[in-house]
Each structure stands twice: as C-alpha cells, then as structure tokens.
C-alpha positions, 0 to 999 in steps of 0.5 A: 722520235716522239713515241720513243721519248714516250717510251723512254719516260713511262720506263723512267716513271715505272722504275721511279714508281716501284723504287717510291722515288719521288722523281715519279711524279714529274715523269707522270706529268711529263708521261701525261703531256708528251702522249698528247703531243704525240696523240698517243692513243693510251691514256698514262693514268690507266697503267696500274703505277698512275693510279695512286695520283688520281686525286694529286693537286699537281697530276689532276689537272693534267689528267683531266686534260688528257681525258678530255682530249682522248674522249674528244670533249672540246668544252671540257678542254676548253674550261680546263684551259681557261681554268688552269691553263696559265698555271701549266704554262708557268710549270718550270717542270714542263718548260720544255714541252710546253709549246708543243703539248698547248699546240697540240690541244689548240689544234685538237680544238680546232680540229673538231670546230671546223668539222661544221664548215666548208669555209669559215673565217680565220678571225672567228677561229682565232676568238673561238680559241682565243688567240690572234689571227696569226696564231690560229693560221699557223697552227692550220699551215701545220695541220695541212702540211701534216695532212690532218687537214685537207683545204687551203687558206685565202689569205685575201679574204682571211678564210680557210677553205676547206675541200669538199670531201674533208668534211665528209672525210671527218665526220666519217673518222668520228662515226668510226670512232663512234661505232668503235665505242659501241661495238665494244660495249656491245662485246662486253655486255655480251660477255657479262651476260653470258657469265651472268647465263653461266653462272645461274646455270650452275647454280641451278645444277647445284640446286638439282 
C-alpha cells in the first residue's frame, strides 16, 4: 500500500511539475515524506523535476532531512528535528502524515543508538531522543514486532535486551552498506580513469 501511494504522488508531482502547476510542490513534500515512512531507498529530490526546489524555504528542510536519514547521519537528523521540527508538525499540508513520517525518524535514530548495546536503559533512550519512557517503548514494541529488532523489553527493570547476534547482525548490515558505497566509487573512478586513458590515447593518435 505504502509503495503504492508512493508511486501515486510522485506521478501526481511529475504531471503538476510539467503542467507548472502550483500543486507540484506540495506533491514534493508529501513525495519527500512518505518515501521515509515507507524507507524508500530513492531519495525524490534526485528526479530531474525536484531539482528546481533545492534551495525553496518550504522543500529545504524536508530535503536535508531525507538526506540525512538515507546517509544514516543521526546528528544531522537530530538538529534538524531540533531546529525545524515544531514547524513540520505544524505544516497543515502534512497533517496526515505526520505521525508516521516523526516515527519513522525517531525509530531511524534509535535504530543506530542501540547498535552500541546489548542492553541499555529505556529512560536514556527516551532522553537521548527526547520523548517520554512511554514513547520510546512504543516505537521498540513496533521495531520488534516488525522484526527490525531482534531482543525483548524488561519491563521490570525498564531495559531492552537486545539478543546476542543483533548486534552483530547491525553492525554486519552497516559494513554492507558501507562496502556498497566503496565498491561503487571504486567502479567509478575506474570508469573515469579509463575515459581519461582513452582520451590521451587519441590524443596521441592525433598527434601522430
């Protein structure tokens, strides 16, 4: 459903964008804000419609936030939540996505904070974030039911408990992502060397 709807404003946006309608922006926002809620690995503002919103008042905020979440950046998240935050809530355009596009970054952050635990106390994770004990054990319920994290909460003790191998698991899935990253500045330094090689190759031809 969610990749769906997805699929459904960025049409909407691409279609407003060539008519210049001014609806195009707010399909833009909403574009930029369900792809984190669905954890879309395509950022919208690399589609060659977006591009004339880089530097909009309106589309900036929301834009650097999705370029934080996609490059894992959990300070840059966090100040820009800090800094702009109150102003996205109070956006009536995003009304109804609201709640789920703020959960989704709050479980992006916590996500990355636990990766340096086995255990760790849900009263830190709630101040770290900076939402109440309550909050912060109801976006864990959903992360473990969604089998994005493997461990349990102690409710007694006020702690989750994360199993042995999830955090190898995690650390394993950010060397991937890592190695990804690597592997293809390698292909393309390759492939820029080589047109570089090719290049000076005719050149010397022509000099010949």
């Amino acid at each position: 459903y969610r990749r769906q709807r997805q699929m459904c404003i960025r049409d909407s946006f691409k279609s407003y964008q060539q008519l210049a309608n001014p609806k195009a922006k707010l399909m833009l926002k909403l574009l930029l804000v369900t792809s984190m809620v669905g954890s879309s690995e395509i950022n919208p503002m690399t589609l060659s419609e977006a591009k004339v919103y880089q530097d909009d008042p309106d589309i900036g905020p929301i834009a650097s936030l999705r370029k934080a979440y996609e490059e894992n950046k959990i300070p840059q998240l966090k100040s820009i939540m800090a800094s702009k935050g109150r102003k996205l809530a109070e956006d009536k355009e995003l009304k109804d996505y609201s709640a789920e596009f703020f959960k989704a970054i709050k479980q992006k952050i916590l996500l990355e904070k636990i990766m340096s635990y086995t255990n760790v106390s849900l009263s830190y994770l709630a101040q770290d974030l900076g939402v109440s004990d309550a909050e912060v054990k109801a976006l864990l319920v959903e992360l473990i039911l969604d089998e994005k994290v493997e461990g349990k909460i102690d409710e007694s003790k006020g702690f989750l408990e994360l199993k042995p191998s999830e955090r190898n698991v995690l650390e394993m899935k950010r060397y991937i992502s890592l190695e990804k990253m690597a592997n293809n500045l390698n292909s393309m330094f390759t492939s820029i060397i080589d047109s570089v090689c090719s290049q000076y190759s005719l050149s010397l031809i022509h000099i010949s």
